[in-house]
N, C-alpha and C positions, 0 to 999 in steps of 0.2 A: 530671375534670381529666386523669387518666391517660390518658384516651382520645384526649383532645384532643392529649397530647402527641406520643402514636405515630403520630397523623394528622398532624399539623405534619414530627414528622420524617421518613415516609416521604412528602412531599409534596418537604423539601427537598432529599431524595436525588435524588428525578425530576428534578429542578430542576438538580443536579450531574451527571446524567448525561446531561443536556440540552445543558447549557452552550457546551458545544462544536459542536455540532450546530448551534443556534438563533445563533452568531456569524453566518452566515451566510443564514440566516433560509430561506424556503421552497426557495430555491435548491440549498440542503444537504439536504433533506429533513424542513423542521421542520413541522410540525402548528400552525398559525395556531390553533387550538381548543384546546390544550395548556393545563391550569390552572398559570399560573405566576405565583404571591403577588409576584414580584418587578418583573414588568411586566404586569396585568392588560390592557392594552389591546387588544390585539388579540382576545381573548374577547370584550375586552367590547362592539369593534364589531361584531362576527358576533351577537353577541346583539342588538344594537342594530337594527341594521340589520334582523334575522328579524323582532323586535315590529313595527318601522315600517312595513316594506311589508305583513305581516298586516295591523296597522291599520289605512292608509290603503283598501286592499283591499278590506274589510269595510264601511269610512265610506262607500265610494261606492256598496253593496249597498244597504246602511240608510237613505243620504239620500233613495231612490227612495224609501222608504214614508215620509218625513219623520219620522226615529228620530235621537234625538241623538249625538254624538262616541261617548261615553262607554260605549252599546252595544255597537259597536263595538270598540273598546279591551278593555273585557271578555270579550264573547266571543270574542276573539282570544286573550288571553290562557288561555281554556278552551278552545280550540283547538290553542296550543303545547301546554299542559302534560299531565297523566297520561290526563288523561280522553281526550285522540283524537290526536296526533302522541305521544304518551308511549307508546303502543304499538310504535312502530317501533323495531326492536334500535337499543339506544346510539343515538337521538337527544337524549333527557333526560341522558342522561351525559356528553357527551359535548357536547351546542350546554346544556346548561344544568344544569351537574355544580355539586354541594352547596358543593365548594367557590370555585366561580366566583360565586356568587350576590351574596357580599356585597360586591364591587364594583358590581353593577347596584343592590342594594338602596342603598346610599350615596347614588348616582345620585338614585333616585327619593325617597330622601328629602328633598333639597336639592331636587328638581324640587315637593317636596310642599309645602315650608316657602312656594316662589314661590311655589304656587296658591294657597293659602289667604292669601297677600299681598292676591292678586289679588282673590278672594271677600270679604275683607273694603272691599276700594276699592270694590265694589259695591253694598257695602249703604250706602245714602245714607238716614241717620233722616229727612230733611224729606220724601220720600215717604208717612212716617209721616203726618201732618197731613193727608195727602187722604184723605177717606174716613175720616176715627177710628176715630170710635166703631163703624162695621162691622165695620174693620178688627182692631179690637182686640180686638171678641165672636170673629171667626172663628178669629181667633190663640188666642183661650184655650181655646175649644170643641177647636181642634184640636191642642190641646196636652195638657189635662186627661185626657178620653176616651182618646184613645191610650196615655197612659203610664200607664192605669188597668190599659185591657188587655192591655197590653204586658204588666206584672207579671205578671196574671194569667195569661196564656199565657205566661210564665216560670217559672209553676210545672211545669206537664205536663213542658217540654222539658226543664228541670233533673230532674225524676224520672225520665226517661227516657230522654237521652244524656248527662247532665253528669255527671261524678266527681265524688263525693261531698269531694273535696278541695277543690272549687273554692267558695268562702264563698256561701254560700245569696243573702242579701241584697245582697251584689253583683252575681252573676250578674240577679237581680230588676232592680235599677234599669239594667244595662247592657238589656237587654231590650226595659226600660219604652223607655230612649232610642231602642234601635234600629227600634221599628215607631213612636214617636212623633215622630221627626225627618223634616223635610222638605227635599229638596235645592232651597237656593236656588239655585246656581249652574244648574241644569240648568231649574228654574222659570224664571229667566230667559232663557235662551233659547229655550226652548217658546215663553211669553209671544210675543217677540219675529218668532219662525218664521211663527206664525199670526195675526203682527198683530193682538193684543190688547193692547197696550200704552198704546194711546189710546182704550180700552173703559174703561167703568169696571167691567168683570169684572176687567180685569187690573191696573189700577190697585191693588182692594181686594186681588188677591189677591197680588200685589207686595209690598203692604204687610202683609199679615198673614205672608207668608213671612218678611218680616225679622224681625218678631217673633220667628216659629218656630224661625228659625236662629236666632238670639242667645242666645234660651233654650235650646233643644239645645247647641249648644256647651258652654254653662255647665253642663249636665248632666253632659254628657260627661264636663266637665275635671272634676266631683266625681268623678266614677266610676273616671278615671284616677289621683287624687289617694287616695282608698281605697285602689284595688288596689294602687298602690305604695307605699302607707306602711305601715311594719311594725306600728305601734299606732295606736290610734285620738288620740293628742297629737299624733303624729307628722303626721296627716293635718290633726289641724286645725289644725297652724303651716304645714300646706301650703297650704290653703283661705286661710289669713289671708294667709299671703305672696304668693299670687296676688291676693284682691283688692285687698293694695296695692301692688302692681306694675301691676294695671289702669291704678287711679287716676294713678298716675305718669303711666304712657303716655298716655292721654287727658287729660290736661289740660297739666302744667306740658312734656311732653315736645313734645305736640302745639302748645302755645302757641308755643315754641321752635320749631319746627320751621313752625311758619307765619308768625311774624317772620322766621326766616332768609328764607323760600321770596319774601316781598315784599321785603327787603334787598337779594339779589342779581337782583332782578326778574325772577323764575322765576314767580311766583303773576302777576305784569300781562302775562306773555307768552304765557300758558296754557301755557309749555310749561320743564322741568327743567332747568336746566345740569348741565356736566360735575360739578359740584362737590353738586350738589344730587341729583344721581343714583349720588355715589358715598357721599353723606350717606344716599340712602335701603336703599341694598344694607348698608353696616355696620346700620342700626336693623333689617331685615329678619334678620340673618344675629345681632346682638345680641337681640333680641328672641327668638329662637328659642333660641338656646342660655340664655338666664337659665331659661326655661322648663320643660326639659328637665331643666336643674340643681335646680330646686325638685323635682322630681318629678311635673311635668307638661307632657305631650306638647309635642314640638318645635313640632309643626304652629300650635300654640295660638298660641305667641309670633308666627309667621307672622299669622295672621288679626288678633293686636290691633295688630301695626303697620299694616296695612291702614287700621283705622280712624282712625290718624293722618294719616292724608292729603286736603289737603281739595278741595273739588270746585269752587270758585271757578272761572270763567274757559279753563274744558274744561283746566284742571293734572291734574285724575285718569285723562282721557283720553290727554294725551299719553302723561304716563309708563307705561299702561300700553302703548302701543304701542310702548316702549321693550323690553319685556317679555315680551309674550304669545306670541309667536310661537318663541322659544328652549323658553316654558316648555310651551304648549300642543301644541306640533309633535312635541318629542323629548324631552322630561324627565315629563312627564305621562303618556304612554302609556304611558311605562316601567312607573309607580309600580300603573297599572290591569292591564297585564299580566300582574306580577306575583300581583297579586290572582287571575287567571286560574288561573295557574300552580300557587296553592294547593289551588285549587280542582280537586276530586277527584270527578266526578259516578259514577265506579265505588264510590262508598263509601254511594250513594243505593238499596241496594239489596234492601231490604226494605219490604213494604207500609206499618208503621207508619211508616218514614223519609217516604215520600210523603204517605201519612197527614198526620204534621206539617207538612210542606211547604204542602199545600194549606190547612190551618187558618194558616199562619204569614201566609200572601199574604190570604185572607178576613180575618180578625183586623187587619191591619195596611191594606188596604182600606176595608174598610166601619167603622172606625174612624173614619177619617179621612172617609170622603167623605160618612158620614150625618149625623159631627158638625157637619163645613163646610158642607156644604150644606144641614143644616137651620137654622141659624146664621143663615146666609145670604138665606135663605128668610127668616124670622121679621124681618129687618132690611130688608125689602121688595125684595129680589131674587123676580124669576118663576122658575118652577122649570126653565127652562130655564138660567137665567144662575146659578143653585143650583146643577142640577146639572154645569155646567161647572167652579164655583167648590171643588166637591169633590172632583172627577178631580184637577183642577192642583195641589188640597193633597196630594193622593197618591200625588203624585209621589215617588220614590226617586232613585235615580239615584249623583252622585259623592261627596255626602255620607254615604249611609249607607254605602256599599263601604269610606269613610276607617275608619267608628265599627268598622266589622264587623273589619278588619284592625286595629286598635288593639287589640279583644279578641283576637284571635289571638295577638297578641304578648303582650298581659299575661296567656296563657292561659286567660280565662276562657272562650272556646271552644275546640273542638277541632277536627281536619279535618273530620269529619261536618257538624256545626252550621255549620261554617263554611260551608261546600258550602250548606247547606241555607238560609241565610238570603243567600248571595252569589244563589242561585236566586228569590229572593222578590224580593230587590231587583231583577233583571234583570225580570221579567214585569212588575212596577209600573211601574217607566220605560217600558216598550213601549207597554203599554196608555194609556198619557196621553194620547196626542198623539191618537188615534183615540177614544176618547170623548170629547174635550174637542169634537172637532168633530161628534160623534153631538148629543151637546146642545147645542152652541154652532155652529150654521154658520152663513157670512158674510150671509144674507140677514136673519137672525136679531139681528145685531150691531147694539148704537148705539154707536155713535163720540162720544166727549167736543166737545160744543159741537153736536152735530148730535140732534134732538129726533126724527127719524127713521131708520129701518133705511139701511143702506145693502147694494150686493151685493158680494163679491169675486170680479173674476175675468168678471162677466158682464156689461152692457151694455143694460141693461131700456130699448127705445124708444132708439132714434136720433134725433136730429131731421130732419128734410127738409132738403135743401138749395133753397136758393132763390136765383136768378140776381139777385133785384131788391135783396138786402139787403143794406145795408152795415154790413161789419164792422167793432165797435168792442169787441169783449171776444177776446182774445188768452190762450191760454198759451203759453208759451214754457219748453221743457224745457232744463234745465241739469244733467248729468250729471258733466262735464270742465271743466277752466279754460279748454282749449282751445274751447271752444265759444262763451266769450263776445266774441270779435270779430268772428264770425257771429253772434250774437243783435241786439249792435248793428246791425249793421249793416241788418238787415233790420225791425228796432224802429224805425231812422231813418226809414226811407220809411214805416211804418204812419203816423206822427203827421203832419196836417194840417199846411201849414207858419201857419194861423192861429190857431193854437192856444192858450190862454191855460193857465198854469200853477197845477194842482191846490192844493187847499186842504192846508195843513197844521197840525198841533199841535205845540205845545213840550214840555207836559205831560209826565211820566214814569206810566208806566202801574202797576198794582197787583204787578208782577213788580220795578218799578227800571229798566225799558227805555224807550228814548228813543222814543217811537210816529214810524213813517216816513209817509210818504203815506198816507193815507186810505183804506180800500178800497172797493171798488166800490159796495158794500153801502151804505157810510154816505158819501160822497162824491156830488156834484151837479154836473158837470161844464157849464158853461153855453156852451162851444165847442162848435160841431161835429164830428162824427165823432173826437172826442179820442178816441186810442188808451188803452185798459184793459186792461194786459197784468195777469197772474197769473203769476209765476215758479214755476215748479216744480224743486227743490234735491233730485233722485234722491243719497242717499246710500248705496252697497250693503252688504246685510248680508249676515256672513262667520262662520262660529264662531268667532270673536275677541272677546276679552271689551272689547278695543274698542269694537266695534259694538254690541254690547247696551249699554253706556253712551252709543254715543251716540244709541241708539233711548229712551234712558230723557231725553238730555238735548233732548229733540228743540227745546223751546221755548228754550232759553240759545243752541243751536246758527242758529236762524233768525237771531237778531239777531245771530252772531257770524262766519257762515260769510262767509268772504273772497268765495267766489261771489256768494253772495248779495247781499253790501254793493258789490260794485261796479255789478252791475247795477240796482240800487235807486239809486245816485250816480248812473247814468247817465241812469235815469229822472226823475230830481229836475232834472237839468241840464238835459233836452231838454224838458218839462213834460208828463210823462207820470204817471197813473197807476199806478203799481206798488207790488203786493200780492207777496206771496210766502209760500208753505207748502214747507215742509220732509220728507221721508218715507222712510223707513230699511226696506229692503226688499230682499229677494233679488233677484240681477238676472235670473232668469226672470218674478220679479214685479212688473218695471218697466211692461210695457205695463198691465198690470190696474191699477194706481199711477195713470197717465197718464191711461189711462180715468177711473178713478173722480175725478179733481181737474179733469181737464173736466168732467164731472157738475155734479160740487158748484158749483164757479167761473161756472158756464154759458157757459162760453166759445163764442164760436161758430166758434172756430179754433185746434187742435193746431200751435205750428211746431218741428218739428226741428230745430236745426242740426247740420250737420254738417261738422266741422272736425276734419282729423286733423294740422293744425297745419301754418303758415307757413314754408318757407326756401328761405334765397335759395341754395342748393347741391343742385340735385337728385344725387339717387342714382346712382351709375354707369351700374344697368342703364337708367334714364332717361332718361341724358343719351344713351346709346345706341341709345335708340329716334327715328326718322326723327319721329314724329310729336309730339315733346317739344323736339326742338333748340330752343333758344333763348328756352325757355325758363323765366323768371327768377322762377318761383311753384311749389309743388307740389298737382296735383293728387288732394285725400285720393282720390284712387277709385286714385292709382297706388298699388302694393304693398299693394292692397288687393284688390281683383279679380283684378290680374295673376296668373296662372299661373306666375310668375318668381320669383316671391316667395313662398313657402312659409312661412314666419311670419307673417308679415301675411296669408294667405291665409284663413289658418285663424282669426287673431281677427276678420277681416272676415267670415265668414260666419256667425261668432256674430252680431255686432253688423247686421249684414244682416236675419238671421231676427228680431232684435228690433225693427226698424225695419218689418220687413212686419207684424210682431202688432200694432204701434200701428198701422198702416194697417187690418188687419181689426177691432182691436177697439172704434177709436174711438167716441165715441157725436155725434161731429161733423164738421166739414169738417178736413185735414189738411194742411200744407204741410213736405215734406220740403227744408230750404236747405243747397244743398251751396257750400261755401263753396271757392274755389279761388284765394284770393289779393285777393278785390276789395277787401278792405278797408285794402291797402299804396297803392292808387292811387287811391282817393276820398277826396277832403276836404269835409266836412261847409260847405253854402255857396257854397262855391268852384266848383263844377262840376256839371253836372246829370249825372244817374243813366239812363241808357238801358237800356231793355225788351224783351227781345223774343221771340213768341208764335207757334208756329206750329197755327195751329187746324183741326184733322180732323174732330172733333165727338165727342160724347156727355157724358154727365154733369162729367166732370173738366175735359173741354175748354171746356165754359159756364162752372164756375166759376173756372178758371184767367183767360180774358176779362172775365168782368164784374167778377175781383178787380185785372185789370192797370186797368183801368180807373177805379177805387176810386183805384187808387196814382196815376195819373196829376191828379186833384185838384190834388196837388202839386206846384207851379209849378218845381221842382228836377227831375221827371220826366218825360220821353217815350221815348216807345214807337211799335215797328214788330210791327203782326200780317198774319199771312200767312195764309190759308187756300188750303187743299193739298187737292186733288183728283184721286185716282188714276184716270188712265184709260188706255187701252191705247196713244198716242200723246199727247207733251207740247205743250202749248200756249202763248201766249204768256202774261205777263204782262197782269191787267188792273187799273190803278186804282179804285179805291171812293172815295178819301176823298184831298184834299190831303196833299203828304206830312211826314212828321213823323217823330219821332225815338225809337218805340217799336217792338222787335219781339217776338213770341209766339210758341211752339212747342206739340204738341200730340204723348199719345202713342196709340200705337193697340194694345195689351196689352189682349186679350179675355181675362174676369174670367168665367165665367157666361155659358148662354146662354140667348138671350131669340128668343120671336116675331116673325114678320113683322109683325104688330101694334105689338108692343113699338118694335120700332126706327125702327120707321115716324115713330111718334110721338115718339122719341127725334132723329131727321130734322127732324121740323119745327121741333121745340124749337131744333135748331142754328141752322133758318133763320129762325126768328124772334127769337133771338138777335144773329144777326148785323145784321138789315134793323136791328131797333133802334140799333145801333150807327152804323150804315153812309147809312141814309137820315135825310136832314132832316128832321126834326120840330119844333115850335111847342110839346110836351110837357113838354122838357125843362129839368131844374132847370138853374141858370146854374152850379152848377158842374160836371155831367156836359156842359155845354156845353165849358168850358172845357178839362175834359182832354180830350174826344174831338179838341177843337182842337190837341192835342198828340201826339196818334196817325196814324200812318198805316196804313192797311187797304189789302191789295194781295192778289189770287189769283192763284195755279199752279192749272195743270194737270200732271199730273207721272205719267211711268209706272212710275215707282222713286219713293215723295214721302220716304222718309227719307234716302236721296241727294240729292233735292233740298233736303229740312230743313237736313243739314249743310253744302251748299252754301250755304244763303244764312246761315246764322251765321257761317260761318268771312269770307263778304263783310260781312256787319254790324259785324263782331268788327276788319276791316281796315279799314272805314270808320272809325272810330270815334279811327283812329289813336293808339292805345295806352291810351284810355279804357276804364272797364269795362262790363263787358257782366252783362245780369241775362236768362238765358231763360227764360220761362214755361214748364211742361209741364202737359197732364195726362197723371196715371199711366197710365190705362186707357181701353181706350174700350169700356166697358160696351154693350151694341146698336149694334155696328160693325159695317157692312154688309162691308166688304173687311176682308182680315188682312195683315197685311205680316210675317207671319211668316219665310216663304221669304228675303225681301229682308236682314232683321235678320241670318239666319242666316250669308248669304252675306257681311255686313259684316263679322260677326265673326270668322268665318274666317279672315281678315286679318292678327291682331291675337291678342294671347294674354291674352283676358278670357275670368274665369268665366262661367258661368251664371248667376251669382247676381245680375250687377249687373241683366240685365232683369226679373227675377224681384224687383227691389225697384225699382228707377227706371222700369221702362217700358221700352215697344220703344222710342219717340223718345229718350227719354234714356238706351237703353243702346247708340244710335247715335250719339251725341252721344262717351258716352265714350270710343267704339272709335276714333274720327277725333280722338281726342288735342285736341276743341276747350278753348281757355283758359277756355272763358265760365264765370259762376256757375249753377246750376241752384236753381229751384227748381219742384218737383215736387209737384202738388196732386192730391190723389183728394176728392172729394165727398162728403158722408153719403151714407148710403143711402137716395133716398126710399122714403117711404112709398107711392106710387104706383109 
């Protein structure tokens, strides 16, 4: 206590002889890093501020081997402190001096009380129920076994580094917990990263985590509860007054607290009022401090009010997204840093220290993964989905780093052990993510409802495309809200205008869910060509404890997502089939996503839209360009491509390079719809829908034709197609067909190159395409009669034909007199005898567009864009045949 005094006072001397100096602040010559008890703040953002960027720093190193946050975090934290920046003079002293500390530490511990809020809103018991009895053998295997060997390798290490001061049998059971606990928080994200959550590997091992965390915790708190009580009474009116303070919480508090949450119609809105989110921060901040006061850890009280919170209606989801981001961003990394910063790897430095080291990670290892995955095994897992289930329970990570600095503070370790078991935890988390997928890889995977493997990422067989088929199985990807008045709208034209509307049920299903349309599967469509779209509902995953709840709630989410329900309303109204699947995925791992739900769905057509959204006030620099005057729609490719636009630039060539992976990875035909205003001036009924196609030839250019063609069925559509012939002098205009009210356009973007053979035959395919089209036939069904009755076919010759392209849209587009326009492309022109590369280049020059737009839309459509045309695009590339 004396010591303490004479620090306090020679602290507030500096402080007095500050005072005047720091009136004035850096100005005067004051030191922002100065420890001053009287305003910590400026210490504490210099400290804040150093962890953050380390952190975030390190997060972007580690996500490349796909290693979670919390790596990161820690070894940053082993980065500031003694062990490797603690060398340089007076930087420990000075950015993170003894007595500056317990400001940061405050910090992290209120940043620690939200996480464990947070971990407890996670563990949701009715995941329990799937999977039991596996899940309950693996929970106890991996619970038993571990805290067996834990003791027992608490013996060696207490003979070895522990002071004999420190009570035998406590050090034992902290021990038994620390190699016996498994980090749910970080489980779930693994799970989540490698899309296993709809396995039933990760299902069970989901569930058996909850187990494992519930009961570790409760270890813990005994452990904690011991260590701090002076006599063994003492401890057990601790143990008693926590478990009825549980009880409280969980029932009569939580009952309360979920009448109120339906009262103020927070639980029917899935989402917390003002009053209901400042009800949950007092039970959070109350909860933690009762806990603290009995004599066990703050954090505790944090995780049991978690469990008051209930999961109805995505309420667990909102609020935490009220939350995560404050806590996960800047109060969490604190608390892990810190942890760093303890951490002393110059204290690691004798052979028996490593010695134990490598027994502590072995021991704590194959503890867990022999008892889990023989468990596992025995409960009719293959030993590959075994040994997956045993990596993932051995997992370490943010829970034992909390258990480990708990003993730190209740001294039952020291810096040595501390070191040496903060090092075991580190190598366990690493190694997870890379075994799990040694014994678990995607082609390996059954997916819940699917009775066979499926692959990730890959694309096994394409189908053929084929000119003669009509399409009646659709996905249609939904990422944005913005996108669905382009899904509409191009959903409209798919459905036949004779269409009779699907069957439906009233029933509620074994969930409590109101079953929508019928899917394709189980559904009998007795119209023709009736459109069968499959919605696909892209929701991205983020290290936000958000997102793992909503990768967990994926099936409450389907029937609840606003996206979803409109486009399904929409499909119910116009008498469409519409299925929809839901999937919670990185957005690198969008196209693989899209791939694989065409797979499954069999769709015989990917359509993109794309809409970066409606208004009637373009952008200044827009209004400025000659090629935009007047106006009254925004084209998403402007501030998109442009070179003028520097923000937009740059999340357009993200979303760019996403939309060419879906074009290379498709495993079917693909139709990119750039939407640019048409759906402000189309009225469903009221007005017919004009087409138009300009056709060069190869793979993309056939299907683009024989799908305008499809559309024109519909007595609401016609269409103008052009075929473009580059030769060295322009020619006249020659008729084919009576004329009509469709046009089509065509791109010529070489993909791969092909033989004089290849293309040859790629040539006649054109021309036997077209004759079909173009000459009379006695062949023909009565309704390929009718639309071609609604088309017009007309050829150029042309010695520039993408000048000529945008010339006759931009006349189509005026004809039309203020009507919308829909142009056909294809992307490529796979065995394309001439390039119009030179031509493109020369367009572009013009104009301040990227690179990127041809390199995703096509030479045609990236000439389209440079010439400021109003029209909408849509943009088809073909499977791949097989031939």
């Amino acid at each position: 206590m004396g010591v303490f005094k004479e620090q306090f006072v020679e602290v507030a001397a500096q402080i007095s002889a500050r005072a005047a100096t720091e009136q004035g602040g850096v100005i005067s010559g004051a030191n922002p890093v100065w420890v001053d008890l009287t305003d910590p703040f400026k210490l504490w953002v210099v400290q804040v501020v150093i962890i953050l960027a380390m952190t975030q720093f390190l997060a972007l190193l580690f996500r490349r081997i796909r290693q979670p946050r919390v790596i990161a975090e820690v070894i940053g934290g082993v980065l500031l402190g003694p062990s490797v920046l603690g060398h340089i003079p007076h930087f420990s002293s000075r950015i993170f001096p003894p007595g500056g500390m317990a400001f940061l530490s405050l910090t992290s511990t209120i940043g620690l009380v939200l996480f464990l809020f947070l971990v407890g809103l996670e563990i949701d018991v009715r995941i329990i129920k799937r999977n039991f009895r596996a899940s309950l053998a693996i929970s106890a295997a991996g619970l038993v076994v571990p805290l067996g060997l834990g003791a027992a390798l608490g013996v060696g290490v207490y003979r070895e580094f522990i002071n004999p001061a420190v009570n035998f049998g406590y050090f034992l059971l902290f021990t038994a917990v620390a190699i016996g606990i498994t980090a749910f928080p970080v489980l779930c994200r693994i799970l989540t990263e490698l899309k296993l959550l709809d396995t039933t590997v990760g299902v069970v091992t989901l569930s058996a985590g909850v187990g494992n965390d519930v009961v570790g915790w409760i270890l813990l708190a005994l452990t904690v509860a011991l260590v701090n009580a002076s006599t063994g009474l003492t401890a057990l009116y601790v143990l008693l007054a926590s478990v009825g303070y549980v009880l409280f919480l969980l029932y009569p508090v939580r009952w309360g607290y979920v009448w109120l949450a339906r009262r103020t119609g927070s639980l029917e809105q899935g989402s917390p009022t003002t009053m209901m989110m400042t009800l949950t921060l007092v039970m959070i901040l109350g909860s933690a401090f009762f806990t603290d006061i009995i004599g066990v850890h703050a954090i505790f009280g944090g995780f049991l009010a978690g469990l008051v919170i209930p999961h109805e209606n995505g309420y667990a989801i909102a609020l935490v997204e009220k939350l995560e981001d404050l806590v996960s961003l800047l109060l969490i990394p604190i608390y892990f840093a810190l942890s760093g910063l303890r951490t002393n790897l110059g204290l690691l430095d004798t052979g028996i220290t490593w010695g134990y080291i490598i027994i502590i990670c072995l021991v704590a290892f194959v503890s867990k993964f022999v008892s889990c995955g023989l468990t596992a095994y025995a409960t009719g897992f293959n030993w590959r989905e075994a040994g997956a289930i045993g990596s993932l329970m051995s997992c370490k990570g943010l829970v034992e780093l909390i258990v480990l600095n708990i003993g730190l503070q209740a001294n039952i370790l020291d810096s040595r052990t501390f070191s040496m078991f903060v090092l075991h935890a580190i190598i366990l988390t690493v190694i997870t993510t890379p075994l799990t997928l040694a014994f678990y890889p995607p082609q390996y995977r059954i997916h819940e409802g699917s009775h066979t493997a499926k692959t990730d990422g890959e694309v096994v067989g394409r189908r053929s495309a084929s000119e003669d088929e009509i399409k009646t199985k659709f996905s249609i990807v939904l990422d944005k809200i913005e996108q669905i008045p382009a899904a509409m709208t191009l959903a409209q034209l798919l459905q036949p205008a004779a269409s009779q509307p699907p069957s439906y049920v009233s029933s509620l299903d074994e969930k409590g869910y109101e079953d929508l349309p019928v899917k394709a599967a189980t559904s009998k469509p007795t119209w023709r060509h009736g459109a069968n779209i499959s919605a696909l509902r892209l929701v991205e995953l983020s290290n936000r404890t958000s997102a793992v709840l909503k990768s967990q709630a994926a099936d409450f989410l389907i029937h609840n997502d606003p996206i979803v329900s409109v486009f399904r309303t929409f499909g119910y109204l116009n008498k469409m089939v519409v299925s929809a699947a839901l999937s919670v995925v990185t957005f690198d791992d969008f196209p693989s996503a899209i791939a694989e739900h065409a797979a499954d769905s069999q769709a015989q057509m990917v359509i993109l839209p794309w809409s970066r959204g409606i208004t009637s006030v373009l952008d200044e620099a827009e209004e400025q360009s000659p090629d935009h005057a007047g106006s009254g729609v925004r084209n998403p490719f402007d501030g998109i491509f442009h070179k003028t636009a520097t923000q937009d630039q740059t999340s357009s060539v993200v979303y760019s390079e996403f939309i060419r992976k879906v074009f290379q990875r498709s495993p079917t035909d693909v139709a990119l719809f750039v939407d640019r205003g048409l759906t402000l001036q189309y009225s469903a009924g009221a007005e017919q829908q004009h087409l138009f196609l300009p056709f060069i030839g190869g793979p993309d250019d056939r299907l683009a034709l024989a799908f305008l063609v499809q559309l024109c069925e519909n007595p609401a559509v016609t269409a103008t197609v052009v075929r473009i012939h580059k030769t060295e002098s322009s020619g006249a205009v020659v008729d084919d067909a009576p004329a009509t009210h469709l046009t089509m356009a065509a791109a010529d973007t070489v993909y791969g190159q092909h033989n004089t053979q290849t293309r040859l035959v790629s040539d006649t395919a054109d021309n036997l395409l077209w004759d079909r089209f173009t000459v009379p036939s006695s062949s023909r069904t009565a309704a390929v009669t009718n639309a071609l009755a609604r088309i017009t076919f007309k050829k150029y010759d042309s010695r520039e034909p993408l000048h000529k392209i945008v010339e006759l849209v931009d006349k189509e587009s005026a004809s039309l007199a203020g009507k919308s326009l829909i142009v056909f492309l294809g992307r490529s022109r796979r065995m394309a005898v001439e390039s119009h590369k030179s031509e493109l280049q020369r367009l572009m020059s013009k104009a301040a567009i990227g690179s990127a737009v041809a390199k995703t839309v096509g030479d045609v459509g990236a000439a389209l864009v440079t010439s400021g045309s109003k029209a909408s695009l849509l943009v088809l590339q073909a499977a791949v045949s097989a031939s």
